[in-house]
PAZAPA-4460 file (N, C-alpha, C; in steps of 0.05 Angstrom, whole numbers, plus 32768, in hexadecimal, padded with zeros to 4 digits):
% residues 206
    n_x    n_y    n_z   ca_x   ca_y   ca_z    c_x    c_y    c_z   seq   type   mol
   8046   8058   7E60   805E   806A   7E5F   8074   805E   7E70     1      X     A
   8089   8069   7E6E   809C   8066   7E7E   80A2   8071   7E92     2      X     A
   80B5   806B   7EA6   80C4   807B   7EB2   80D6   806D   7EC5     3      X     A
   80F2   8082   7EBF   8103   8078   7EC4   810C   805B   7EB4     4      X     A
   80FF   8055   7EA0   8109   803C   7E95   80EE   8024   7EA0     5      X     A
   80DB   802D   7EAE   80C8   8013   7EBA   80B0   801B   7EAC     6      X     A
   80A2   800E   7E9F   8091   800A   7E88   8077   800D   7E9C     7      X     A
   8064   8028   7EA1   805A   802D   7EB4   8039   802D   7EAA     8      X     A
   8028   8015   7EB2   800C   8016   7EA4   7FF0   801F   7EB3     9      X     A
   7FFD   802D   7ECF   7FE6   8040   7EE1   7FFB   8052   7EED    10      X     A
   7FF0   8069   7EE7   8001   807E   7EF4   7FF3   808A   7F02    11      X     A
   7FF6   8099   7F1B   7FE4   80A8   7F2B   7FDC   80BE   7F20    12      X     A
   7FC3   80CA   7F32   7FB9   80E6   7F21   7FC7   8102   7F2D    13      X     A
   7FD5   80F7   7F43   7FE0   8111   7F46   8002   810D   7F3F    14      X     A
   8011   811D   7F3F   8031   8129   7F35   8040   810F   7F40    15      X     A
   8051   8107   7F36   8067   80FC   7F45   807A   80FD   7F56    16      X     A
   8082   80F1   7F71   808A   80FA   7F82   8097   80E9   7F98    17      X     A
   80A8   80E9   7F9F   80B7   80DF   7FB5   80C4   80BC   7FAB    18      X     A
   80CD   80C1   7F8D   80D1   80A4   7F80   80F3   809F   7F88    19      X     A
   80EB   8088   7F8D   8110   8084   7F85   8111   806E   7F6D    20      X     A
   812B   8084   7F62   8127   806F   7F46   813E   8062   7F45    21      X     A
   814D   8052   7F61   815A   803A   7F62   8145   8024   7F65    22      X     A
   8135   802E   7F6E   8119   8017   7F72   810D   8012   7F57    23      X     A
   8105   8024   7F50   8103   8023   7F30   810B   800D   7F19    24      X     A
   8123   8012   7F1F   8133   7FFE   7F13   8135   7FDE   7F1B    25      X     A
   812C   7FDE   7F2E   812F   7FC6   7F44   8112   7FB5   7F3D    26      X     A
   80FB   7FCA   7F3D   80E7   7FC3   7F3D   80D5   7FA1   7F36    27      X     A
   80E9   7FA3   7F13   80DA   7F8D   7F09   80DE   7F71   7F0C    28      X     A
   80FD   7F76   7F22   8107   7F57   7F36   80F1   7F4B   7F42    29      X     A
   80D2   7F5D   7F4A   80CB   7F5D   7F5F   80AC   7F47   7F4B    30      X     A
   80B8   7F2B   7F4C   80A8   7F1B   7F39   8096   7F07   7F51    31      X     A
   807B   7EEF   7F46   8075   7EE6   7F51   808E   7ED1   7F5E    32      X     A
   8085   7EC5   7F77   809C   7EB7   7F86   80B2   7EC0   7F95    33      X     A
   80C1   7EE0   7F92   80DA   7EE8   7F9D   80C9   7EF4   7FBD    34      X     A
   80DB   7EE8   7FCA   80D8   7EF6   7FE7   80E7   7F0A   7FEA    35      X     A
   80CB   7F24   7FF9   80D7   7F34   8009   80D2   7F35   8024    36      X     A
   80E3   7F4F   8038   80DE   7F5B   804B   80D1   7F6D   804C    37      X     A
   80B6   7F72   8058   80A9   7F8D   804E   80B1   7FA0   8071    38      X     A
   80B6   7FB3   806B   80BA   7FC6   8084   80A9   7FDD   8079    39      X     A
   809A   7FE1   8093   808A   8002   808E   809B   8013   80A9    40      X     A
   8097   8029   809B   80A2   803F   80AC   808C   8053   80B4    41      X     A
   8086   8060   80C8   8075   8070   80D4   807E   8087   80CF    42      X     A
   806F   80A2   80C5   8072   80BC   80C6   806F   80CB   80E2    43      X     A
   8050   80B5   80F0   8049   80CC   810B   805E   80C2   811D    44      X     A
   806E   80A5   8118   808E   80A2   8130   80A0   80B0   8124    45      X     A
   80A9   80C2   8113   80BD   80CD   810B   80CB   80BB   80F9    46      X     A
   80BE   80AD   80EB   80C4   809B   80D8   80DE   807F   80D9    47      X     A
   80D1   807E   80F0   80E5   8062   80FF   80C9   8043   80F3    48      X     A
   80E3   8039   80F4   80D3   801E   80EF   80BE   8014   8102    49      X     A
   80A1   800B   80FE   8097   8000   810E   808E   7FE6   80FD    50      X     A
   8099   7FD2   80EE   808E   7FB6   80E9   80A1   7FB5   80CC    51      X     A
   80A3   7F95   80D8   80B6   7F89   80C1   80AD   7F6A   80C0    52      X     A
   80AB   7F66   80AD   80A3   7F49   80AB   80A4   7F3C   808D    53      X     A
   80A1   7F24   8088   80A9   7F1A   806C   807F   7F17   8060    54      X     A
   8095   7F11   803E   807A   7F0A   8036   8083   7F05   8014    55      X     A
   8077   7EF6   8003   8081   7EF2   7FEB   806C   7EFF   7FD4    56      X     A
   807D   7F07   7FBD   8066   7F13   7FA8   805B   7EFC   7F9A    57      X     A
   8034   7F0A   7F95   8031   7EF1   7F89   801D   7EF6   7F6B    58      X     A
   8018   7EE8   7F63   8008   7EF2   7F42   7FFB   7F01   7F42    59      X     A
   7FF6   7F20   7F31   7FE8   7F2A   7F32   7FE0   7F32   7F15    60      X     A
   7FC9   7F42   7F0E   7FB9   7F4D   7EFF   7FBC   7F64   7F01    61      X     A
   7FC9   7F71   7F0A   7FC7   7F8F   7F11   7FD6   7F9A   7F03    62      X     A
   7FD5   7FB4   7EF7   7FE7   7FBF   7EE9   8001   7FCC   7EF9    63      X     A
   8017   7FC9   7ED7   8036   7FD0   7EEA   802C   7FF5   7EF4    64      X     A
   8036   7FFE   7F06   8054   7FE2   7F1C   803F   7FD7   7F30    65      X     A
   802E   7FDA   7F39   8021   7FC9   7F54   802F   7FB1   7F50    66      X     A
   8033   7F9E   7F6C   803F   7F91   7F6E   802A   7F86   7F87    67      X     A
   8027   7F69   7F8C   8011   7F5F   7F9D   802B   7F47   7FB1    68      X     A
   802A   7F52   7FC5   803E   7F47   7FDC   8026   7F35   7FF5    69      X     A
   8031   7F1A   7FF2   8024   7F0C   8005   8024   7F06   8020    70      X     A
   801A   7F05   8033   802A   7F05   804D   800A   7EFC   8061    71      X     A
   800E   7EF9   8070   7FFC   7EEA   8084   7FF9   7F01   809C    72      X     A
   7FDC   7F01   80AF   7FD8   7F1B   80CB   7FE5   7F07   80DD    73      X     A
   7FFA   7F07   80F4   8001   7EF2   810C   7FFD   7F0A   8125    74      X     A
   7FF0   7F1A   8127   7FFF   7F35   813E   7FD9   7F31   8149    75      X     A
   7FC5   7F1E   814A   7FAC   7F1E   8153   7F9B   7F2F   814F    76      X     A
   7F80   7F2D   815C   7F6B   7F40   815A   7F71   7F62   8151    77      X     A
   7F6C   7F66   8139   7F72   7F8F   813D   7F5B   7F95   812D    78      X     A
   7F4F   7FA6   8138   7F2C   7FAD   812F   7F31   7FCF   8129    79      X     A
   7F2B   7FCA   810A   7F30   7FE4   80FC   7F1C   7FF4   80F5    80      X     A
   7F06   7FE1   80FB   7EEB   7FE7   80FC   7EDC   7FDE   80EE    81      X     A
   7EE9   7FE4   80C0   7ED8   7FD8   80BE   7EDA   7FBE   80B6    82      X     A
   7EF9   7FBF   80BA   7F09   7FA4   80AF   7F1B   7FA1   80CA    83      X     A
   7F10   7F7F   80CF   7F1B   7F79   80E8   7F39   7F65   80E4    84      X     A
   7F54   7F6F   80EB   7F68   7F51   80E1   7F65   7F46   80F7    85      X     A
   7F65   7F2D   80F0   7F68   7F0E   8100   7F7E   7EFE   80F8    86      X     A
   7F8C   7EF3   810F   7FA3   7EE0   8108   7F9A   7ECC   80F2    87      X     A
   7FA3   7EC2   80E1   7FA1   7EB2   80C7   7F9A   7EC3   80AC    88      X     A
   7F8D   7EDC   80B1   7F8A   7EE9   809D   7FA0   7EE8   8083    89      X     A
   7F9C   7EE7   806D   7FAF   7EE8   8058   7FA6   7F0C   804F    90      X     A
   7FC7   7F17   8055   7FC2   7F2F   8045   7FD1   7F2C   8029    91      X     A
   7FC4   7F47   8018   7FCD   7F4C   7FFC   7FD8   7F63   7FFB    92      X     A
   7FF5   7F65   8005   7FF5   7F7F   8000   8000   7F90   7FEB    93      X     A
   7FFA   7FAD   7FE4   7FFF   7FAE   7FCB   8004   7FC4   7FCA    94      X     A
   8022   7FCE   7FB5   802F   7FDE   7FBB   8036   7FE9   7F9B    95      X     A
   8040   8001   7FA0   804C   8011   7F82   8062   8023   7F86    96      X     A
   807A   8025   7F7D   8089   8035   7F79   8086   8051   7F77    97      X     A
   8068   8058   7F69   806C   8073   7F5A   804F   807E   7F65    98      X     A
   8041   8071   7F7A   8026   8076   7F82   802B   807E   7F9C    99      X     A
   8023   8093   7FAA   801F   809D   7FBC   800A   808A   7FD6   100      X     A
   8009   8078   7FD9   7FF5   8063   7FE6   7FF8   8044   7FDF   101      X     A
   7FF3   8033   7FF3   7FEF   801E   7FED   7FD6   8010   7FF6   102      X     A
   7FD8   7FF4   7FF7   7FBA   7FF2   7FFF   7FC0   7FD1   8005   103      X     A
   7FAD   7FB8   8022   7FAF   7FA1   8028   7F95   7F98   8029   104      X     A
   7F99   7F8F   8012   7F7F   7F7A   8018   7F7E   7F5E   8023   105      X     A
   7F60   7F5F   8039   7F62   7F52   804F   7F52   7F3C   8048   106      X     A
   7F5A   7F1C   8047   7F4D   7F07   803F   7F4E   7EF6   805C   107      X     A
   7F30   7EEB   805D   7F2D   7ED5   8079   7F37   7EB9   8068   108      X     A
   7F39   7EB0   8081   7F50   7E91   807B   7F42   7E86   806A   109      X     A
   7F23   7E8B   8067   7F17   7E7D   8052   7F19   7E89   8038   110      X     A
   7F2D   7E9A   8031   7F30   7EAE   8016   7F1C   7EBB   8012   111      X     A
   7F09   7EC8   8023   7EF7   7EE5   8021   7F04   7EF7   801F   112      X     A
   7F01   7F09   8013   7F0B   7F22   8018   7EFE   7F35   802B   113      X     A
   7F00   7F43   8036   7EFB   7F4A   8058   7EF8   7F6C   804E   114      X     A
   7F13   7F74   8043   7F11   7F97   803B   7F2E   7F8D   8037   115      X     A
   7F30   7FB2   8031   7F4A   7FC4   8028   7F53   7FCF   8041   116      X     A
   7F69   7FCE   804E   7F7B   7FDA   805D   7F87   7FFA   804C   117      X     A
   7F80   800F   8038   7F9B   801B   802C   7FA3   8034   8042   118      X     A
   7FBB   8036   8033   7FCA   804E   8040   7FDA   8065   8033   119      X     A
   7FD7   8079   803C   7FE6   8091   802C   8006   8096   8036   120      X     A
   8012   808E   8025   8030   8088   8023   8043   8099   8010   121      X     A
   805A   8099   8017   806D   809B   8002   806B   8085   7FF4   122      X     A
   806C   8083   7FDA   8076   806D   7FBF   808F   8058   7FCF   123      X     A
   8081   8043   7FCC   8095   802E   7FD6   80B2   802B   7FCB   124      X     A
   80C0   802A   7FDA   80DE   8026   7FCF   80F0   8002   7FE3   125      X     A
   80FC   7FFD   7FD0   8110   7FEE   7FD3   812B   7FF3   7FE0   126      X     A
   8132   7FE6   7FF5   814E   7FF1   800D   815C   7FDC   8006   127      X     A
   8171   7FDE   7FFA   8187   7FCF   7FFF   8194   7FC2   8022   128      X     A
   8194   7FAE   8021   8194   7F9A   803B   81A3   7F7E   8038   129      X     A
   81C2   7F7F   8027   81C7   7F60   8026   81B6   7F54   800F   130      X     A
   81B3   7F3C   8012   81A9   7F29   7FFB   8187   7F2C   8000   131      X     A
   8181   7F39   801C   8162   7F3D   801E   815A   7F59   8011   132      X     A
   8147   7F4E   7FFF   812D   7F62   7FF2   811C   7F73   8006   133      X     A
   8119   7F7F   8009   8111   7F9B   801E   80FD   7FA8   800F   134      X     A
   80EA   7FA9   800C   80D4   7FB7   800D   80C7   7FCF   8023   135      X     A
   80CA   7FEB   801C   80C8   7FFC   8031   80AF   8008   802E   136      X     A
   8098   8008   8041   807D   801E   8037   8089   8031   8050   137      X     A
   8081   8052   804C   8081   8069   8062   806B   806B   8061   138      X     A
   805D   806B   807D   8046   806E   807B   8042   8091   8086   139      X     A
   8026   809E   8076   802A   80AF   8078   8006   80BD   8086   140      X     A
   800B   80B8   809D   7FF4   80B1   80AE   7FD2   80B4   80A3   141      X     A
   7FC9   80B9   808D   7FAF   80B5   808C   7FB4   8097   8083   142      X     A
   7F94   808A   807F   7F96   8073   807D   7F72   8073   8078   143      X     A
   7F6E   8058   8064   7F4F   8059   8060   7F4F   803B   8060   144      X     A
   7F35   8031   806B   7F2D   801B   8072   7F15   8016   8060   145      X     A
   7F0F   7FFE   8052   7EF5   7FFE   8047   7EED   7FDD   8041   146      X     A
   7ED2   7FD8   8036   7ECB   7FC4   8034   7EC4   7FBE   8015   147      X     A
   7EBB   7FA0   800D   7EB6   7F9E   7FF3   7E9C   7FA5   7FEC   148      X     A
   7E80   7FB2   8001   7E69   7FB9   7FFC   7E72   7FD8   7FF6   149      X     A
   7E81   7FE9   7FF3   7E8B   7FFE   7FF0   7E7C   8013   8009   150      X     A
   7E8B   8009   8022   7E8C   8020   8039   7EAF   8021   803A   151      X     A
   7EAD   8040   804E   7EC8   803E   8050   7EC8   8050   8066   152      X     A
   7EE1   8052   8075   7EF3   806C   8083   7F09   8074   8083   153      X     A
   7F11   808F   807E   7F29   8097   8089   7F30   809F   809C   154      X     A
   7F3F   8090   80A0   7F50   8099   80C3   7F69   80A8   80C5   155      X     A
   7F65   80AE   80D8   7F81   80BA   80E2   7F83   80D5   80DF   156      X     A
   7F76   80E2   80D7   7F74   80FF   80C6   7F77   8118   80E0   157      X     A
   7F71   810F   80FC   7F77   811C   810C   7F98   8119   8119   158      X     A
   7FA5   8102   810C   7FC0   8105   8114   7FC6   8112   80FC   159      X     A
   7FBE   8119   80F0   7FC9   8122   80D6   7FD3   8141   80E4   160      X     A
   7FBE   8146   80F0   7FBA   8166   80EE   7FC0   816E   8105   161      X     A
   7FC1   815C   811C   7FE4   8158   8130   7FF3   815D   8128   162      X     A
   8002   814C   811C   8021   8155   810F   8023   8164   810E   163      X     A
   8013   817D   8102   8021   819E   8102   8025   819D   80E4   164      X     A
   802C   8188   80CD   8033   8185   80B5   802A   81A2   80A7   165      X     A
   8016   81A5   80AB   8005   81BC   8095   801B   81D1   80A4   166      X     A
   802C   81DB   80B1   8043   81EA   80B9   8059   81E4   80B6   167      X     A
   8065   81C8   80B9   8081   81C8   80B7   807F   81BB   809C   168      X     A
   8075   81B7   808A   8074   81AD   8072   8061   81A8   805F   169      X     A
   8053   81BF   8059   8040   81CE   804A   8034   81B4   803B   170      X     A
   804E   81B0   802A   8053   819D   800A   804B   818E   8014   171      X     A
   8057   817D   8025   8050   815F   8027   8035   815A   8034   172      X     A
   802A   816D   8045   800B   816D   804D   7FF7   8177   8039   173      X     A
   7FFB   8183   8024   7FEE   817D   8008   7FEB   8167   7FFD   174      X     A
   8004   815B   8001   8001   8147   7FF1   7FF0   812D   7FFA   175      X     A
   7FFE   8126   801C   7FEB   8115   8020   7FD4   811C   801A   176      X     A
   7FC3   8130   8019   7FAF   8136   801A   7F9A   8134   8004   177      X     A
   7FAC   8134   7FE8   7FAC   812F   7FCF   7FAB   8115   7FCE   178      X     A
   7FC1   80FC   7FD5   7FB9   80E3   7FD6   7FAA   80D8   7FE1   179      X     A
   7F9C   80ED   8002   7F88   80E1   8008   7F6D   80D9   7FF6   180      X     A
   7F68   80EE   7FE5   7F5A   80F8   7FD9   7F57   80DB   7FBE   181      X     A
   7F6E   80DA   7FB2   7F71   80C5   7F98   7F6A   80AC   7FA2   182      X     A
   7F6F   80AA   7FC2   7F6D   8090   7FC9   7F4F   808C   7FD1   183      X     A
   7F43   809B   7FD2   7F1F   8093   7FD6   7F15   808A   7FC1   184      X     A
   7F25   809F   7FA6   7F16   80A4   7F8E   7F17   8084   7F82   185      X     A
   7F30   807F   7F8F   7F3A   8065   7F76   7F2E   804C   7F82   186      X     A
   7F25   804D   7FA3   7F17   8037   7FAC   7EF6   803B   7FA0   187      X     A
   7EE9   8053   7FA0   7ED1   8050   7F8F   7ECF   8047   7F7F   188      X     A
   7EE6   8044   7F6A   7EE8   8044   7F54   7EF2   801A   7F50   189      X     A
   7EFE   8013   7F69   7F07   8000   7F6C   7F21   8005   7F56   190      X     A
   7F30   8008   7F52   7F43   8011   7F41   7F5E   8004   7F59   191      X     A
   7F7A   8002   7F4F   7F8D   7FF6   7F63   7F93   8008   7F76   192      X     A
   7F9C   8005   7F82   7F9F   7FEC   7F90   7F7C   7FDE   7F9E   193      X     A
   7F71   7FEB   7F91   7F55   7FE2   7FA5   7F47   7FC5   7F8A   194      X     A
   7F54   7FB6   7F7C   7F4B   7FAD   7F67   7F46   7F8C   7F6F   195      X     A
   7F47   7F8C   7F81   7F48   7F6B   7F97   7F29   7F61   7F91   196      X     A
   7F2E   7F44   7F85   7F1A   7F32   7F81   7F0C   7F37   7F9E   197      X     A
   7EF7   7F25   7FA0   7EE4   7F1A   7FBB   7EF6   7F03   7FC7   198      X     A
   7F02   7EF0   7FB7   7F12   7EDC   7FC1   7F2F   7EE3   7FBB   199      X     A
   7F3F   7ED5   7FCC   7F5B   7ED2   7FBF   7F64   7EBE   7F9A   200      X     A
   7F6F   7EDD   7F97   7F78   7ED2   7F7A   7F67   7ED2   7F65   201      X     A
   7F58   7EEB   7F65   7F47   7EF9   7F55   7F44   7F12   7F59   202      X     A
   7F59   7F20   7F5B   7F5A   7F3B   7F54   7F5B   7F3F   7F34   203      X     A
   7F53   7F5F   7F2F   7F42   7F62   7F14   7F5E   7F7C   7F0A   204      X     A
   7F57   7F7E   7EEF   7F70   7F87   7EDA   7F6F   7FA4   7EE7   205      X     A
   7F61   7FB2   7EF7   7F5C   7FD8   7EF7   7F74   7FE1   7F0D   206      X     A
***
């Protein structure tokens, strides 16, 4: 199907929501080779930037829109528990316009794949910035960690319920709650963003 004019071949299972459809349009610039800036924004900082860094898109198998952005771990040891990043790591990260989550898959310098980093997000959008490509994820504090023997965790679920969200914004704490939910389903399922070969550069068509 379509939408907005972008020829759309995985759509999420729940409603659509929080799209911008200047990104939309933008989307299909977003080819192997073009560099971006990827910036994530934090919900539990009040949605201030906490990380910006480059990384280029690179071939994928995945159905439109995912989009597989390349970029390297340099920030050392961080133990997530069940996926550890280490400097040289190659991540995969991988993003959608119209999907409530994204998801990084974590490869050792020897092209293992290690796990899935995903996260429950607003739908990625594109910021106008000059001649630089801007890639924005909001992160929207749960987050699930897992491996390729199929264990996993979700974290964060107690800042979740900090925030106060389920009071000052009913909607949007449904919702994460709802994407938390699609995003387990779809790593069982290995479905995208969870669709990452064992090595780099064998990720599979789901």
């Amino acid at each position: 199907m379509k939408v907005d004019g972008l020829t759309i071949e995985d759509l999420p299972d729940t409603d659509l929501w929080g799209i911008d459809e200047t990104t939309l349009a933008s989307w299909p610039r977003l080819v192997p080779g073009v560099e971006v800036t990827i910036v994530k924004w934090s919900a539990k900082h009040g949605g201030e930037e906490r990380a910006r860094y480059p990384a280029t898109i690179v071939p994928s198998r995945l159905p439109v829109p995912w989009v597989v952005c390349e970029t390297h771990w340099t920030m050392g040891q961080h133990d997530q528990g069940l996926v550890v990043f280490e400097n040289g790591d190659t991540l995969h990260e991988i993003f959608s316009p119209i999907h409530p989550y994204d998801a990084f898959a974590v490869y050792t310098l020897a092209g293992e794949l290690k796990g899935w980093y995903g996260n429950v997000t607003y739908p990625a959008f594109l910021a106008p910035d000059g001649d630089e490509r801007v890639l924005v994820w909001h992160d929207l504090f749960i987050d699930l960690v897992a491996t390729p023997d199929g264990r996993f965790e979700v974290l964060d679920e107690d800042e979740l319920a900090d925030s106060d969200l389920a009071t000052t914004d009913p909607e949007l704490h449904a919702r994460i709650l709802t994407a938390r939910d699609e995003l387990v389903a779809r790593f069982h399922a290995r479905q995208s963003p969870f669709a990452s070969g064992n090595r780099l550069g064998t990720d599979s068509q789901s």
